[in-house]
Structure formats: C-alpha cells, structure tokens
C-alpha positions in Angstrom: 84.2 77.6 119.2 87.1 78.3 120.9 88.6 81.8 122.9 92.1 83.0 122.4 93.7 85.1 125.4 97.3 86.6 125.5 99.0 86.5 129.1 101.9 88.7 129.3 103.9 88.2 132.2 106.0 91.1 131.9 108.3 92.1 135.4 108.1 91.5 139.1 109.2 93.9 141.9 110.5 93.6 145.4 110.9 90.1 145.1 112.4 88.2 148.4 116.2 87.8 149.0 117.1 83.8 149.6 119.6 81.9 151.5 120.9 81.6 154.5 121.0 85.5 156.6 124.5 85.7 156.0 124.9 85.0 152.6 121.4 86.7 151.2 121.4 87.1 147.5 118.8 87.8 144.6 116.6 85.1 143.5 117.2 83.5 139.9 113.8 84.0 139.4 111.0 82.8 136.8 107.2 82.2 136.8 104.7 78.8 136.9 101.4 80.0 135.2 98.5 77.6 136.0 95.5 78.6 134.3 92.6 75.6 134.2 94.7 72.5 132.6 96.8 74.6 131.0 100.3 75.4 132.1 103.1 77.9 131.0 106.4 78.9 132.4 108.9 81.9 131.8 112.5 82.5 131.6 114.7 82.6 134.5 115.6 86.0 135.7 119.1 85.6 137.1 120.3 87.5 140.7 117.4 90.0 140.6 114.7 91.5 143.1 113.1 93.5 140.2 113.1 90.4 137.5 112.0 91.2 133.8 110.9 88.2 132.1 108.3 89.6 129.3 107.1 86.1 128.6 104.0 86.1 126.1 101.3 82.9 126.5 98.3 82.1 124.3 95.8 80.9 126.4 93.1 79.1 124.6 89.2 78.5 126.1 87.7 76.4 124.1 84.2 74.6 124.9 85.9 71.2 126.1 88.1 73.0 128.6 86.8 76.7 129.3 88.3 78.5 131.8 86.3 81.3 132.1 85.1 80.7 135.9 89.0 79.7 136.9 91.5 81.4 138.7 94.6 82.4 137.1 97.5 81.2 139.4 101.0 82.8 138.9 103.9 81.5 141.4 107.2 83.1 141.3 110.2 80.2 141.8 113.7 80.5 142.6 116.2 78.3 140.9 119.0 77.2 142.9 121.9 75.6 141.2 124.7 73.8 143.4 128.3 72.8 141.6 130.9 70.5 143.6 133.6 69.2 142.0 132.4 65.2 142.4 129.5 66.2 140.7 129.6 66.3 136.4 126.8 68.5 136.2 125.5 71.0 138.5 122.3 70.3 141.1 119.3 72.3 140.6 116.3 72.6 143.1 113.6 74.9 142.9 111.7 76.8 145.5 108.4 78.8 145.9 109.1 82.5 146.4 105.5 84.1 146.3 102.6 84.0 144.7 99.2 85.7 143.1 96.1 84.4 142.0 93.5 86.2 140.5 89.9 85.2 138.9 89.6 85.2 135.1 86.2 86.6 134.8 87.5 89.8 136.2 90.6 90.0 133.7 88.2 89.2 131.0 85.9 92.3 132.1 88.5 94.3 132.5 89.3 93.0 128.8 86.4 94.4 127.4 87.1 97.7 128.7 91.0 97.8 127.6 92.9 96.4 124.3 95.6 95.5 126.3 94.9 95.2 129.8 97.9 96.0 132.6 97.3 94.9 136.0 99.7 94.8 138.7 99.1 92.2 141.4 100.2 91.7 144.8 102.6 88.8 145.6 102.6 86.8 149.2 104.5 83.6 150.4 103.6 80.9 151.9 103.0 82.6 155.1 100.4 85.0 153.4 103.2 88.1 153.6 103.5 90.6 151.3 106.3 90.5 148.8 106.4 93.1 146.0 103.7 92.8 143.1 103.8 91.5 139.4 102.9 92.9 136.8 100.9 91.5 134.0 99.0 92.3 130.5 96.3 90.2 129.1 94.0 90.9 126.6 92.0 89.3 124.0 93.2 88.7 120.0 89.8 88.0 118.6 89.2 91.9 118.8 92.7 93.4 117.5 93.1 96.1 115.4 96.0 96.5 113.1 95.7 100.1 112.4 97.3 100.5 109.5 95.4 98.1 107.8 92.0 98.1 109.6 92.1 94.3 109.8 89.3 93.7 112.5 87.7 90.4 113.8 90.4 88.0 111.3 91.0 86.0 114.0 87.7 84.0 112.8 88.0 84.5 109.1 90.4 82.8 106.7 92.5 85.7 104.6 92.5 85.1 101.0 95.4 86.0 98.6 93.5 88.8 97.5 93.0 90.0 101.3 96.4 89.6 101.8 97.4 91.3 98.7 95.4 94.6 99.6 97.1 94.7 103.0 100.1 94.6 101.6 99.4 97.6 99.2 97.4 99.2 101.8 98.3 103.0 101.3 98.8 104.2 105.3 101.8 101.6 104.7 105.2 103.4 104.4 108.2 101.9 102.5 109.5 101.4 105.7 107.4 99.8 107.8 106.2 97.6 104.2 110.2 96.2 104.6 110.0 95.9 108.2 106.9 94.3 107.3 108.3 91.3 104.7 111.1 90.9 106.7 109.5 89.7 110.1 107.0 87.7 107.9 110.1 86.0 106.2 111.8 85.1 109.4 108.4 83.4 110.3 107.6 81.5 107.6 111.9 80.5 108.3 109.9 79.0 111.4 108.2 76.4 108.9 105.2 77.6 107.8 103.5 78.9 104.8 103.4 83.2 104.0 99.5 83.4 104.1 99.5 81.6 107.6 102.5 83.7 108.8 101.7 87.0 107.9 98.0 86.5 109.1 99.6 85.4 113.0 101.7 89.0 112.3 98.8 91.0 111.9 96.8 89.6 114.2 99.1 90.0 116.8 99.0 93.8 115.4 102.7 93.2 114.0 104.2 91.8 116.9 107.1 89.2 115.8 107.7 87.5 119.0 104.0 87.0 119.7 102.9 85.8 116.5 106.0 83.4 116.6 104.8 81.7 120.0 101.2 81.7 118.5 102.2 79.9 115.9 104.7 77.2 117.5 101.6 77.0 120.2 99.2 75.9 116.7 97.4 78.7 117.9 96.8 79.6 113.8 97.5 76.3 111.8 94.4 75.0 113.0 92.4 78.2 111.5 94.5 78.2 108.3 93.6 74.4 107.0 
C-alpha cells in the first residue's frame, strides 16, 4: 500500500543578495527538496530576490520507505557561473542561501483539513537569520475530486473503457472544455503512454497537464495501470 503526496514548491520572497558588498546581485536561485530518501530539485530562478519556480513533485510513502514521521527539508541554492576566456565551458559552483524544514505529520494534518494545502514558511541561513519565506502547496491525490466528473478515490481503482467512456460523455462537460480535454490527453499520451493510463493521471490530477505529465514520467501511474 503506498501514499502519493504532491509538493508544490511554488515562489520564494526576500531572498539574500550574494557577492562580494560591492558588486551585490540577485541570486540565480532554485530549491534541494529532501524528503526521507527521496530527493527533488527545481528550476533555477535567474537574478531574483522574489524567485518563482512552481515546481510540482510526487512524493510517494509507501510501506518500505514511509515518511510520515520525517521532516520535509527545503534549501534554497544559488548558482554561480564563472566564464574566462581560457576556459571552454563556463565554472559553476553552488551555494546554500537559506533554508526551511518542516515535519510531515503536520502538512499531512493540515492535509486533511484542506484539498490543497498553502503554507508559507520561514527561511534562515546558516547563521539561523531570517531571510524571507517560501511558499509551498502540498496536498494529497488519493482524495481529488474532478468536479465535473465526480471521479473520487480513482487513485486506487483501475478505470475501465466503459468508465472512461462515461467521463468523457459526462453532461457538466462543455464542448469546450471536452477539446481542451482530448487535446491535453493527446499531448500525453505524445509522452509515450497509452490513452486509458493518460487520461486517468489528467483527472486525477483534476485536469492539470503539467502535473499529470511529471506523475507520469515519475511512474507514479504505470504501476497502477498494469
């Protein structure tokens, strides 16, 4: 039996400047998640104190490697790149900005409560000093709710054809959102996988493309589908 979460790092503000005191500039920033053995990392947000990265993670608990009790660690890194002309390719280091760290059993309450949890936390160095917050959403897709097709609970259940066929003709579906609908399914299945497995990561992820894309590179719903 296994758990699937959704971490959304979404934006950071009042992040550090770096460099020397002359020369101060934004950070190119981007995130280290650590969560139990599992690890995730965003983007890089270039030359910004108020970085938006809106990176989406599928976090999965699963009876070998729960992470229930853990703390969820996020640590905000700057990216330094260096070109010189004897060099063929520039030198990159990175650096730790700040930090959060919060315990999971109080997301997952919090959970319970909310769909899709927001929480902004605050971020410190390595001197324990404040430095802006981060803001995150994490919430649970075991419970989602498409609305216009009151799908509940199919993260556990296999969808038949027939299933599937009465979504699609569902009648709270307009022509519009039924194209919208096909076409984000089609650009998934572009992604290698089969229409029943696709469109059943799109409404779980109640219709979200880029979510149910990462979920299913991750394997978060082949493994469910076979």
């Amino acid at each position: 039996m296994s758990t699937v979460y959704v971490l959304r790092v979404v934006s950071a503000h009042g992040l550090p400047h770096t460099g020397p005191l002359t020369l101060r500039k934004p950070p190119n920033a981007y995130v280290e998640v650590e969560l139990g053995t599992q690890r995730r990392i965003t983007r890089v947000a270039e030359r910004s104190i108020w970085p938006s990265w809106n990176g989406t993670f599928f976090l999965v608990s699963t009876q070998q490697d729960p992470f229930e009790s853990s703390s969820l660690k996020l640590r905000v890194m700057c990216e330094s790149r260096l070109s010189l002309a004897c060099m063929p390719l520039p030198f990159k280091s990175e650096t730790f900005l700040c930090g959060a760290e919060i315990e999971v059993d109080e997301l997952i309450r919090e959970c319970e409560l909310s769909l899709d949890h927001e929480k902004c936390l605050p971020l410190r160095n390595a001197r324990h000093v404040d430095c802006g917050y981060i803001r995150i959403q994490f919430s649970g897709i075991q419970d989602t709710v498409t609305e216009n097709t009151a799908i509940t609970r199919r993260t556990s259940t296999n969808m038949t054809r027939a299933d599937i066929a009465d979504v699609q003709h569902a009648p709270l579906l307009s022509v519009h959102q039924a194209l919208k609908e096909r076409s984000a399914v089609g650009r998934l299945q572009a992604l290698g996988f089969s229409h029943e497995v696709a469109f059943r990561a799109y409404l779980v992820c109640d219709c979200d493309e880029d979510m149910a894309a990462n979920g299913l590179l991750e394997g978060i719903f082949n493994s469910e589908s076979e």
